[in-house]
PyMOL Python script that loads the backbone (N, CA, C, O; Angstrom):
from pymol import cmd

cmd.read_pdbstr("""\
ATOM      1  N   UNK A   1       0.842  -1.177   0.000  1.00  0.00           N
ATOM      2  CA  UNK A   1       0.000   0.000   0.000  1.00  0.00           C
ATOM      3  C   UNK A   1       0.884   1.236   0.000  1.00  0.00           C
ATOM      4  O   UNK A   1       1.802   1.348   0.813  1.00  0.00           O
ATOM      5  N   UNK A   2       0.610   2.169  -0.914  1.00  0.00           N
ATOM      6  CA  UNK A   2       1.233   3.605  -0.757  1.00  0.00           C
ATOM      7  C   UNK A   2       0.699   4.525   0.118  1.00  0.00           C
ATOM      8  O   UNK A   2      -0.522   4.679   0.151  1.00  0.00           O
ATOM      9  N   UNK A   3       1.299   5.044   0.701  1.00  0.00           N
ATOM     10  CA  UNK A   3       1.218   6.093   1.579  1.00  0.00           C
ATOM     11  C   UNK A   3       2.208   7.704   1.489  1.00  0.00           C
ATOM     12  O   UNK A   3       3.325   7.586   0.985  1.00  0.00           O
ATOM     13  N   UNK A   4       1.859   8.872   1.881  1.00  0.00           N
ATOM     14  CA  UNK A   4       3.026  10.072   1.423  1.00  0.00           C
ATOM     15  C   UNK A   4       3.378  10.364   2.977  1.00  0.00           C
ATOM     16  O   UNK A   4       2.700   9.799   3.836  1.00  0.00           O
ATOM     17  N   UNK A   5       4.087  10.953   3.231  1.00  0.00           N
ATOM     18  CA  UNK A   5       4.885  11.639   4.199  1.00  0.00           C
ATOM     19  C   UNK A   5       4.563  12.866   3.964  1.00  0.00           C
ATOM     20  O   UNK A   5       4.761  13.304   2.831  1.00  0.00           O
ATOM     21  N   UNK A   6       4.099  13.551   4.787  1.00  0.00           N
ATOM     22  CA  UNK A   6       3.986  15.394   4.727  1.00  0.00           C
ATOM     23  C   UNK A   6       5.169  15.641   5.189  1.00  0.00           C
ATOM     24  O   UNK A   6       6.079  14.918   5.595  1.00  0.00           O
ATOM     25  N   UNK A   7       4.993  17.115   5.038  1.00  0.00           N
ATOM     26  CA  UNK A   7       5.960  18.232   5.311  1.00  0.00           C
ATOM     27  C   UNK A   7       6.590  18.077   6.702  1.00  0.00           C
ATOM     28  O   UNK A   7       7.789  18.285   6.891  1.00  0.00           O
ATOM     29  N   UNK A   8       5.628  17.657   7.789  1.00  0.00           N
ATOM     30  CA  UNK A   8       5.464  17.655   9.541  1.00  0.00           C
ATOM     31  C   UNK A   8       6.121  16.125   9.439  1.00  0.00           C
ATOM     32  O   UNK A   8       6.319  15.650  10.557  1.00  0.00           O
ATOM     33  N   UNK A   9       6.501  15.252   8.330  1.00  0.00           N
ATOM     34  CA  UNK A   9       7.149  14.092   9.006  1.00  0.00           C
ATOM     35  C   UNK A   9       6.407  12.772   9.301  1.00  0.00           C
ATOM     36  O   UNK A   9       7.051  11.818   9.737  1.00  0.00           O
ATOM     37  N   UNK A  10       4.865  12.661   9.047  1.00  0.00           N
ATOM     38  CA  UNK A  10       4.004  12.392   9.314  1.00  0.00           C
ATOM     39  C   UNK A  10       3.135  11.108   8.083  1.00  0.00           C
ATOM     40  O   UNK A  10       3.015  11.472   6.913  1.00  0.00           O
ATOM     41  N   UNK A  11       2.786  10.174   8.356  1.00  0.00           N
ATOM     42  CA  UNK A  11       2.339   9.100   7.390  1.00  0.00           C
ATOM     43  C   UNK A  11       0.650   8.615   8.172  1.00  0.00           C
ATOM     44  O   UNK A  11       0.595   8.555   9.400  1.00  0.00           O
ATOM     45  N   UNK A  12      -0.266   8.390   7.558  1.00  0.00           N
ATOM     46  CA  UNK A  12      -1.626   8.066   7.826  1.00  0.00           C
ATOM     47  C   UNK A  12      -1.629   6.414   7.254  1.00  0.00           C
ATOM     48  O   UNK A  12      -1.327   6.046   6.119  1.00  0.00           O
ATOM     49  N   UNK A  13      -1.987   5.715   8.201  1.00  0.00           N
ATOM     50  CA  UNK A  13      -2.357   3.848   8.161  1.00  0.00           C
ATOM     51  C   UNK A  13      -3.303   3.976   7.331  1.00  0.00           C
ATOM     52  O   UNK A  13      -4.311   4.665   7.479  1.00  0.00           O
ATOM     53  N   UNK A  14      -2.882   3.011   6.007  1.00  0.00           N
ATOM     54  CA  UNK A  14      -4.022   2.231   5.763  1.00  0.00           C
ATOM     55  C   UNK A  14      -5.095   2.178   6.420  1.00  0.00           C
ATOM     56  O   UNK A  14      -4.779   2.182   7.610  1.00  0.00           O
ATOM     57  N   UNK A  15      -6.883   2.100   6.231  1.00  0.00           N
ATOM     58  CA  UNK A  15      -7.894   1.745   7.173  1.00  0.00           C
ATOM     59  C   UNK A  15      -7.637  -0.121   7.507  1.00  0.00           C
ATOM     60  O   UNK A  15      -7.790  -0.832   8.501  1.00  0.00           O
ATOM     61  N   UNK A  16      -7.111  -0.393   5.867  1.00  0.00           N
ATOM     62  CA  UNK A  16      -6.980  -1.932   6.338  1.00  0.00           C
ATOM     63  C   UNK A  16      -6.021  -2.243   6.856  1.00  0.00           C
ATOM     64  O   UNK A  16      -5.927  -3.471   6.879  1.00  0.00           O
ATOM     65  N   UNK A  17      -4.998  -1.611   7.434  1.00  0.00           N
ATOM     66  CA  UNK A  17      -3.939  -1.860   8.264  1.00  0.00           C
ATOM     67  C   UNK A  17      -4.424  -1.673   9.741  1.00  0.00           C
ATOM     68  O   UNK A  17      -4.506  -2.606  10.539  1.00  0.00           O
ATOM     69  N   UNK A  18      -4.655  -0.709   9.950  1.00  0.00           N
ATOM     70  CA  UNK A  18      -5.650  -0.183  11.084  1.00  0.00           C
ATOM     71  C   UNK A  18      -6.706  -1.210  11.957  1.00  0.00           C
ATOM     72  O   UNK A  18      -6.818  -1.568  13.130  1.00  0.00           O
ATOM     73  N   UNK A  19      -7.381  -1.451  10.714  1.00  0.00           N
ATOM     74  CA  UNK A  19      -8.763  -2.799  11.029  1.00  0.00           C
ATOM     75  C   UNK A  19      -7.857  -3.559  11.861  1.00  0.00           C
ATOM     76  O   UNK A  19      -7.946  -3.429  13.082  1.00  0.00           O
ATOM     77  N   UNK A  20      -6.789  -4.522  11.234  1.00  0.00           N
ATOM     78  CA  UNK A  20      -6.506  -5.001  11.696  1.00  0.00           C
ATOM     79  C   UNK A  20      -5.419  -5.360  13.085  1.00  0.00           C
ATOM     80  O   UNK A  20      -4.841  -6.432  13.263  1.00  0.00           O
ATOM     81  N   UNK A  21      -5.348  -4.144  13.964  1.00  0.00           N
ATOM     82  CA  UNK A  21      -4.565  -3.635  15.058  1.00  0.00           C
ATOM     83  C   UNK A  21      -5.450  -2.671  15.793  1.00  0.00           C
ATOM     84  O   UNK A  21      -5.102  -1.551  16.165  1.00  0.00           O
ATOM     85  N   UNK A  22      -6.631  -3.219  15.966  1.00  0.00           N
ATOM     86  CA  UNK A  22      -7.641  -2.514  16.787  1.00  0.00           C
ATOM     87  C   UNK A  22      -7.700  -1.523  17.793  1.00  0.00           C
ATOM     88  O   UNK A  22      -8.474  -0.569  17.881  1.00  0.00           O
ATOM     89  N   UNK A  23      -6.345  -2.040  18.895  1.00  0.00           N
ATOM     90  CA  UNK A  23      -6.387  -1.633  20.289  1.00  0.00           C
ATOM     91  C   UNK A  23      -5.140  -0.963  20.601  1.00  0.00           C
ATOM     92  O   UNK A  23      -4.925  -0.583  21.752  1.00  0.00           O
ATOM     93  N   UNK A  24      -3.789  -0.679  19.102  1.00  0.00           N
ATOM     94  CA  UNK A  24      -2.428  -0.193  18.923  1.00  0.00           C
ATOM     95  C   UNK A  24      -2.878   1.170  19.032  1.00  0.00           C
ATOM     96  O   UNK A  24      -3.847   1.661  18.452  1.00  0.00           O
ATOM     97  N   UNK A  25      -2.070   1.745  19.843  1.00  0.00           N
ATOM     98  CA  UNK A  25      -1.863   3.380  19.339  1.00  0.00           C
ATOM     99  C   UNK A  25      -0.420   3.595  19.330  1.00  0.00           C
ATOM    100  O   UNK A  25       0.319   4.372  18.725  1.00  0.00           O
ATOM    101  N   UNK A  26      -0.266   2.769  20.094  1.00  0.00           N
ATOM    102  CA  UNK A  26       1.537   3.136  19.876  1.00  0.00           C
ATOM    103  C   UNK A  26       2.464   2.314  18.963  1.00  0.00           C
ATOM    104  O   UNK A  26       2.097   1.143  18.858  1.00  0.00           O
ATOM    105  N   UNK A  27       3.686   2.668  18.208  1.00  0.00           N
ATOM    106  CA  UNK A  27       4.392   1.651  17.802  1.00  0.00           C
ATOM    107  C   UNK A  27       5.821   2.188  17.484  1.00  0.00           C
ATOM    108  O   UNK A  27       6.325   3.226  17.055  1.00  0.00           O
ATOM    109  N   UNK A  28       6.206   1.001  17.895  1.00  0.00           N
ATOM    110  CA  UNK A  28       7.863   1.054  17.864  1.00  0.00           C
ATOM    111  C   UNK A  28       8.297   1.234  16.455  1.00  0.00           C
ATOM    112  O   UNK A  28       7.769   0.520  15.603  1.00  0.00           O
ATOM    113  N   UNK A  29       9.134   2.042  16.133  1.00  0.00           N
ATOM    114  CA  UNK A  29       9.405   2.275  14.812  1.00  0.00           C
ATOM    115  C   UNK A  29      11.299   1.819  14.518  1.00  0.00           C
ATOM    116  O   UNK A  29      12.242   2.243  15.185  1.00  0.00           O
ATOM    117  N   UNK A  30      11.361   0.948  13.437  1.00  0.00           N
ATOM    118  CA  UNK A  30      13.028   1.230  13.126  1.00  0.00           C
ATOM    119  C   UNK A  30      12.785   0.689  11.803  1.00  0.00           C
ATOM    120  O   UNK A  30      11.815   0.209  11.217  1.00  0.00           O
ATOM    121  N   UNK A  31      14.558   1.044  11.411  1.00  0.00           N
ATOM    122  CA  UNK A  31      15.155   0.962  10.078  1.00  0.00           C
ATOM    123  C   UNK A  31      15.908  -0.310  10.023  1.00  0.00           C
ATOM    124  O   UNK A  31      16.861  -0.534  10.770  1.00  0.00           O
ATOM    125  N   UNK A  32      15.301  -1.479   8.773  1.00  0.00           N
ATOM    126  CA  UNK A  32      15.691  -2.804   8.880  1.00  0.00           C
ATOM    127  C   UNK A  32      16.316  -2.902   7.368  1.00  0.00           C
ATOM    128  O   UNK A  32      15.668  -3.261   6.384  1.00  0.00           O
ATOM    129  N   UNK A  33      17.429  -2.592   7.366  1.00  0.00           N
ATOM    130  CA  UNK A  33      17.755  -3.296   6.164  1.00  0.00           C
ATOM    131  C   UNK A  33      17.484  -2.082   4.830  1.00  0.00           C
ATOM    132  O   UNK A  33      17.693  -2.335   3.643  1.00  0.00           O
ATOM    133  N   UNK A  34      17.087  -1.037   5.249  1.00  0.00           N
ATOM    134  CA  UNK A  34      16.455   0.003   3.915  1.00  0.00           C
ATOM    135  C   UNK A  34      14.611   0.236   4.444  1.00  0.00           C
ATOM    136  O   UNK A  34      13.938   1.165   3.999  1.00  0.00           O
ATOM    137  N   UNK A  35      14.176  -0.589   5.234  1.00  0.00           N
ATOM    138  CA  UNK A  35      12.888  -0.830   5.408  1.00  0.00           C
ATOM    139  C   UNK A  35      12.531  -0.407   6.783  1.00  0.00           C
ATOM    140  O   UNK A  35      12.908  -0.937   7.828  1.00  0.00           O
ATOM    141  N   UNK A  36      11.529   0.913   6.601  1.00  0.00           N
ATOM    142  CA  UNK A  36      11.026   0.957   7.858  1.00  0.00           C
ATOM    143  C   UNK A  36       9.616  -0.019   8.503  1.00  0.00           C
ATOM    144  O   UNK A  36       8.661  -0.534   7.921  1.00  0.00           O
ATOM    145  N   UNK A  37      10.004   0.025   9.902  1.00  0.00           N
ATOM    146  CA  UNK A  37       9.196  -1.461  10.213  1.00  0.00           C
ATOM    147  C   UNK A  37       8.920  -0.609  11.618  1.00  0.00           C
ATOM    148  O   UNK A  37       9.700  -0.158  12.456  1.00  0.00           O
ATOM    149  N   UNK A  38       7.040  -0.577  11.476  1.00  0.00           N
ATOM    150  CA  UNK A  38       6.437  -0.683  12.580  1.00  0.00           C
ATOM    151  C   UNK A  38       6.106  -1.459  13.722  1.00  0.00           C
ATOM    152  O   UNK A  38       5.317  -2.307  13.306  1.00  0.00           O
ATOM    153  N   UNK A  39       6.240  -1.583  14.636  1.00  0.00           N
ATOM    154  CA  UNK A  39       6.422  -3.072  15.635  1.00  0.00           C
ATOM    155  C   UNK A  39       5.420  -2.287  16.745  1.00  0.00           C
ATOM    156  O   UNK A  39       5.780  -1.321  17.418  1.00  0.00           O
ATOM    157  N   UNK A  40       4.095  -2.908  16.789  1.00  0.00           N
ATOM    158  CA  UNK A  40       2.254  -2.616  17.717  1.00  0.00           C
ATOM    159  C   UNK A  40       3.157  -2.335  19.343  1.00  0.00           C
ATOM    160  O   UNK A  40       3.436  -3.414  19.865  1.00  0.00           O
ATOM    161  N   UNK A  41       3.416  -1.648  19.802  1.00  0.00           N
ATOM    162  CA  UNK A  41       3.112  -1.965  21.045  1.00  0.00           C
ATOM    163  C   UNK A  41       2.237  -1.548  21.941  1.00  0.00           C
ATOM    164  O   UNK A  41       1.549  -0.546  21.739  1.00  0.00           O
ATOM    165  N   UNK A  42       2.143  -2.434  23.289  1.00  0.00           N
ATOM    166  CA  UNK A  42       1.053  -1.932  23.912  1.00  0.00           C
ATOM    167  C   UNK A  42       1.025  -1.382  25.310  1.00  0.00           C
ATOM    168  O   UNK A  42       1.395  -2.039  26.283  1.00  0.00           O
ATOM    169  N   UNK A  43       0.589  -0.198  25.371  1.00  0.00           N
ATOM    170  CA  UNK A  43       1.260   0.115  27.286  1.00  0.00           C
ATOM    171  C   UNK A  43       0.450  -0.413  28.272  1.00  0.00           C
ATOM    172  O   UNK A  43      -0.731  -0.605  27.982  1.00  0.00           O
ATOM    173  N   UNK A  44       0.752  -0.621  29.113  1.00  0.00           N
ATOM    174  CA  UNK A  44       0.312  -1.276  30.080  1.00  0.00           C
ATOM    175  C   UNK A  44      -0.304  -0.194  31.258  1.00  0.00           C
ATOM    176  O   UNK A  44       0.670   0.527  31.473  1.00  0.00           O
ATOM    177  N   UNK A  45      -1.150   0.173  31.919  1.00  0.00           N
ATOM    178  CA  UNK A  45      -1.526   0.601  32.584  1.00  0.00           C
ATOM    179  C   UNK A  45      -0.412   0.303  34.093  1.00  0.00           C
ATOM    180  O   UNK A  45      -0.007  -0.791  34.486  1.00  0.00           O
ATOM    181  N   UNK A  46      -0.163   1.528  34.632  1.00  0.00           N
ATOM    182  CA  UNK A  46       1.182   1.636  35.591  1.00  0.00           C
ATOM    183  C   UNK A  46      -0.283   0.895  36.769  1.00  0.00           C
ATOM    184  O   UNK A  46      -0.315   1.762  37.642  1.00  0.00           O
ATOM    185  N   UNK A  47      -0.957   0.240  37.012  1.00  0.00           N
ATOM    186  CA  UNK A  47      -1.209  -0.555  38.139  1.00  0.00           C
ATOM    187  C   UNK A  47      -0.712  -1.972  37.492  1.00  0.00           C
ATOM    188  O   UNK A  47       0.231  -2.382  38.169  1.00  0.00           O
ATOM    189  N   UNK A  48      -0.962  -2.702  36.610  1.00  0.00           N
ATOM    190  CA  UNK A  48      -1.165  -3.679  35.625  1.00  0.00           C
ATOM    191  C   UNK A  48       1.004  -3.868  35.754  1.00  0.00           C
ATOM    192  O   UNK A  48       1.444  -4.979  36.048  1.00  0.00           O
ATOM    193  N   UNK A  49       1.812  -2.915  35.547  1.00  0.00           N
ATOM    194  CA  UNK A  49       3.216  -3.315  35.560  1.00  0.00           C
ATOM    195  C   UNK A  49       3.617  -3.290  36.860  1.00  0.00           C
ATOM    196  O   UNK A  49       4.764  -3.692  37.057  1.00  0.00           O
ATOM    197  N   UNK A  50       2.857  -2.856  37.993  1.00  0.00           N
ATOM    198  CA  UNK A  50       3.027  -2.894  39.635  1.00  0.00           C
ATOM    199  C   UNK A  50       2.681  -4.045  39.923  1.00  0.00           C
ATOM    200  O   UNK A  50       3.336  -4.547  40.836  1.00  0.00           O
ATOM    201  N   UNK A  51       1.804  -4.729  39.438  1.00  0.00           N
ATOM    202  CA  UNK A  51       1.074  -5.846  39.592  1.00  0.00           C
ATOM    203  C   UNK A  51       2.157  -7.300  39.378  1.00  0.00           C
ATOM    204  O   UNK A  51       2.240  -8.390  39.945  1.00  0.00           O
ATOM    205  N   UNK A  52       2.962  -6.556  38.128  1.00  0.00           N
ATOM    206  CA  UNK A  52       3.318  -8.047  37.176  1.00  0.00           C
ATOM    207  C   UNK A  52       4.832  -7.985  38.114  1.00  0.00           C
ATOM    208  O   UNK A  52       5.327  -9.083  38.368  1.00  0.00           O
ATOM    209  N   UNK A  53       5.474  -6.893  38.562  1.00  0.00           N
ATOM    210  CA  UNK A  53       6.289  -6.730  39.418  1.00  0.00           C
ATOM    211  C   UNK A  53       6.213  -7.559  40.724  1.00  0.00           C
ATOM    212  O   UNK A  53       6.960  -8.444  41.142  1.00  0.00           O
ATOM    213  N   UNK A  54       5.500  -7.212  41.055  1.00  0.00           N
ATOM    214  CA  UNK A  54       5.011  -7.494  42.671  1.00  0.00           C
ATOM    215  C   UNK A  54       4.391  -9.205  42.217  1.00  0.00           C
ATOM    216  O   UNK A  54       3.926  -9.813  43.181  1.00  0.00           O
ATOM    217  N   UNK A  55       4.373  -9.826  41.105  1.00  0.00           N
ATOM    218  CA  UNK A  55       3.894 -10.998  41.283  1.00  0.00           C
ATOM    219  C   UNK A  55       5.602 -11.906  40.975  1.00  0.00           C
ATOM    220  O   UNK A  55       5.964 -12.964  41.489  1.00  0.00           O
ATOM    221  N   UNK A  56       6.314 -11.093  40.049  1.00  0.00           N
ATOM    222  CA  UNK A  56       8.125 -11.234  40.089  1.00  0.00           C
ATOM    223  C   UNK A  56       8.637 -11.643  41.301  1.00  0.00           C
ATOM    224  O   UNK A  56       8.948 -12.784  41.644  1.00  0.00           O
ATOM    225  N   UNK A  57       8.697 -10.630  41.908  1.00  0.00           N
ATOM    226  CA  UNK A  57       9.142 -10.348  43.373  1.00  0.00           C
ATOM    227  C   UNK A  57       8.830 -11.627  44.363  1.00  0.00           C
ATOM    228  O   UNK A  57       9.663 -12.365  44.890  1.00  0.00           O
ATOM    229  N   UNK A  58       7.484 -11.679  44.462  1.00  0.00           N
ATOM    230  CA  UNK A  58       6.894 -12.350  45.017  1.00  0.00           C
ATOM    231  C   UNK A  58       7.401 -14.229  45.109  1.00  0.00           C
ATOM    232  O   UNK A  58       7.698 -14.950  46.061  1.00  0.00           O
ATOM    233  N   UNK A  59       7.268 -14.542  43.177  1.00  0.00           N
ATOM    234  CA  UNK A  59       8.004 -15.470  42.887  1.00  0.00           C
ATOM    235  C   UNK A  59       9.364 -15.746  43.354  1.00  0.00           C
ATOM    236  O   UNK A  59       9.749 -16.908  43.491  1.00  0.00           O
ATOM    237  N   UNK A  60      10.096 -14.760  43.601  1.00  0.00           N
ATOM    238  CA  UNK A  60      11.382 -14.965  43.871  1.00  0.00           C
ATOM    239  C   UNK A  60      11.765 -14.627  44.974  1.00  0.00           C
ATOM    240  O   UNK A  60      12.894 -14.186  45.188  1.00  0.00           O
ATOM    241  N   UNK A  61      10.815 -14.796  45.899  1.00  0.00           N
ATOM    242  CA  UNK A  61      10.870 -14.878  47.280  1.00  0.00           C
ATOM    243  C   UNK A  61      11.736 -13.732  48.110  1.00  0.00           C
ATOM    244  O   UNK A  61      12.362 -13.949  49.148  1.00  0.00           O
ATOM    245  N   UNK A  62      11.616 -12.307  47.333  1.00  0.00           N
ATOM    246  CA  UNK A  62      12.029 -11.666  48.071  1.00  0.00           C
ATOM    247  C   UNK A  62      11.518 -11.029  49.523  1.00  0.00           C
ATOM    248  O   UNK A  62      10.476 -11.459  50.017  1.00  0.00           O
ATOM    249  N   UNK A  63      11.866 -10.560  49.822  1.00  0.00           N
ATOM    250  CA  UNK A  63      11.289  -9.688  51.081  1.00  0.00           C
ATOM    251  C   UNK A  63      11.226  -8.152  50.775  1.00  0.00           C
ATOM    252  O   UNK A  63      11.803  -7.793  49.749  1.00  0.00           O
ATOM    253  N   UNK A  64      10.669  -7.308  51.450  1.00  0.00           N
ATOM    254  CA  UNK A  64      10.873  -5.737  51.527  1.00  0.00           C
ATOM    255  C   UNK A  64      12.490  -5.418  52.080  1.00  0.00           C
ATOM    256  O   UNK A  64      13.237  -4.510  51.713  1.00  0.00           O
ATOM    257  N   UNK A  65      12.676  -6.215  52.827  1.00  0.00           N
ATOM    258  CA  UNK A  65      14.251  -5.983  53.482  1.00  0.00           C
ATOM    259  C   UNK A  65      15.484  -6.200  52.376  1.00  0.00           C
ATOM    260  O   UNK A  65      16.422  -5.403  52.333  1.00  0.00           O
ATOM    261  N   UNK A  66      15.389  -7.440  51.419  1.00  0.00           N
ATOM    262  CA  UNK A  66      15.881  -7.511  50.545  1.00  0.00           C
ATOM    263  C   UNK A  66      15.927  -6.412  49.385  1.00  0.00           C
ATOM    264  O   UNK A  66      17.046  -6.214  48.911  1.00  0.00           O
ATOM    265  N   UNK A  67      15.132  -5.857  48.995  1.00  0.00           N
ATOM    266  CA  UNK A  67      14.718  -4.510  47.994  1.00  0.00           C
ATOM    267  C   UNK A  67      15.102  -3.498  48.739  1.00  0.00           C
ATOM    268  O   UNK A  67      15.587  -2.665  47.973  1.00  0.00           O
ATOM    269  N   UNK A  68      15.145  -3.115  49.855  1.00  0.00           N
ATOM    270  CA  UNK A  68      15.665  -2.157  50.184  1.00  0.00           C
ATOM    271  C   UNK A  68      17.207  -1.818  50.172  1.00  0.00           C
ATOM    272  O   UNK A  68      17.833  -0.844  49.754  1.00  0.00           O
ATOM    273  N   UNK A  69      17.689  -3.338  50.970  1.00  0.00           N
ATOM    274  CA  UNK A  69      19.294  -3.733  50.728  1.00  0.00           C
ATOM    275  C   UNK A  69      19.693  -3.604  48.904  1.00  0.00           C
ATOM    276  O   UNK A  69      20.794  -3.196  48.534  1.00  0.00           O
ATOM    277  N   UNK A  70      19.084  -3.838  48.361  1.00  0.00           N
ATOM    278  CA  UNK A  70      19.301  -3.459  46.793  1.00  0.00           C
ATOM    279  C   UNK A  70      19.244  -1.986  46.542  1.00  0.00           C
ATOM    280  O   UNK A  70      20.011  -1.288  45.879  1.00  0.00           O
ATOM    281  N   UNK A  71      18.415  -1.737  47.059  1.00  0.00           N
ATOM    282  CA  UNK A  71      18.294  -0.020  46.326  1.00  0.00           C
ATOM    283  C   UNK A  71      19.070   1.118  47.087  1.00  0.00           C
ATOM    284  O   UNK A  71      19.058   2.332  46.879  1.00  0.00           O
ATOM    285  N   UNK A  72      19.815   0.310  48.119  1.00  0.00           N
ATOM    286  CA  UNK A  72      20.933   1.095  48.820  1.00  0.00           C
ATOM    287  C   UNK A  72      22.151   0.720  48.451  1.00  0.00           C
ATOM    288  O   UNK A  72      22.903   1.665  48.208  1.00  0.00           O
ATOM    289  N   UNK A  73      22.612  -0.375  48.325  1.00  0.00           N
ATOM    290  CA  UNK A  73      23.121  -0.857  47.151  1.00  0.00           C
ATOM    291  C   UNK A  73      23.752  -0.284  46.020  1.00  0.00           C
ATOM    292  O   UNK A  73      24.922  -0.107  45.682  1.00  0.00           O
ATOM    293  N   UNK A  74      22.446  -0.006  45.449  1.00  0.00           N
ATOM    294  CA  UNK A  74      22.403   0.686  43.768  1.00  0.00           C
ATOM    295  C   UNK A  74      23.066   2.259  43.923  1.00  0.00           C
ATOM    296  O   UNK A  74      23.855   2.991  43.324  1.00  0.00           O
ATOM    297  N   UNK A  75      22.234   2.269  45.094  1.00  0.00           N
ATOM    298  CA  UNK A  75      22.765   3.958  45.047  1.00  0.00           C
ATOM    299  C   UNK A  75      23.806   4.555  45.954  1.00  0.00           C
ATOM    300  O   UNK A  75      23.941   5.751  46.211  1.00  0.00           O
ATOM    301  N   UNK A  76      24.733   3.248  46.534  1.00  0.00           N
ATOM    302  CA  UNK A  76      25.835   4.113  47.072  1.00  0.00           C
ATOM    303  C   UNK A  76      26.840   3.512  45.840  1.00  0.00           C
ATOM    304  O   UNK A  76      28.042   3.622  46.078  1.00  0.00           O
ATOM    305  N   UNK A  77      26.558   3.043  44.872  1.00  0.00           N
ATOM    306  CA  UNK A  77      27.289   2.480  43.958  1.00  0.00           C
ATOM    307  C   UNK A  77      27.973   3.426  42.981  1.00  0.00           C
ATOM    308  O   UNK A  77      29.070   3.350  42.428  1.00  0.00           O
ATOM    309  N   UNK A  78      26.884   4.453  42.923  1.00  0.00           N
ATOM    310  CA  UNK A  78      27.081   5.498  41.904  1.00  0.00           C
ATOM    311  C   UNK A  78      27.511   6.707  42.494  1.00  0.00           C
ATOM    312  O   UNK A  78      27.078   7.801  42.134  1.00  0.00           O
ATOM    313  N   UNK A  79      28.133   6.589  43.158  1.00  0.00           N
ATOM    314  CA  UNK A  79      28.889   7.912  43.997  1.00  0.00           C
ATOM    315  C   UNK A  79      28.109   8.789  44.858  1.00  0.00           C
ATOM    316  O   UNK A  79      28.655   9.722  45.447  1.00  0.00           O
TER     317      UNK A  79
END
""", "prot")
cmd.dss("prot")
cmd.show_as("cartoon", "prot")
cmd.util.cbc("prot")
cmd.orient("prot")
């Protein structure tokens, strides 16, 4: 499908590209080879990545005492 680039840098989806990526608003964009390539991604609502964190964590049997010892850690690390 052809598409133009305006002046502002800017390209409009196909509707049938569109149809089919219903729930995308965002997308990762790069240069493959000569070919630019859109890649859907999807954000996650910041409770939804607290969630998937805290179920990480959880798995790996940390503690609050442990995360803290890390993030003091981290930051006397860096001067």
């Amino acid at each position: 499908m052809l598409v133009k680039k305006t002046s502002k840098n800017q390209i409009t989806l196909p509707t049938a590209i569109v149809r089919q990526l219903p729930d995308v608003e965002y997308f990762e964009v790069s240069l493959r080879d000569g070919d630019v390539v859109l890649k859907p991604v999807v954000i996650n609502a910041l409770s939804e990545r607290l969630k998937t964190v805290r179920t990480k964590i959880k798995a790996l049997g940390l503690t609050e005492k442990d995360i803290l010892e890390a993030i003091h850690w981290a930051r006397r690390r860096r001067g």
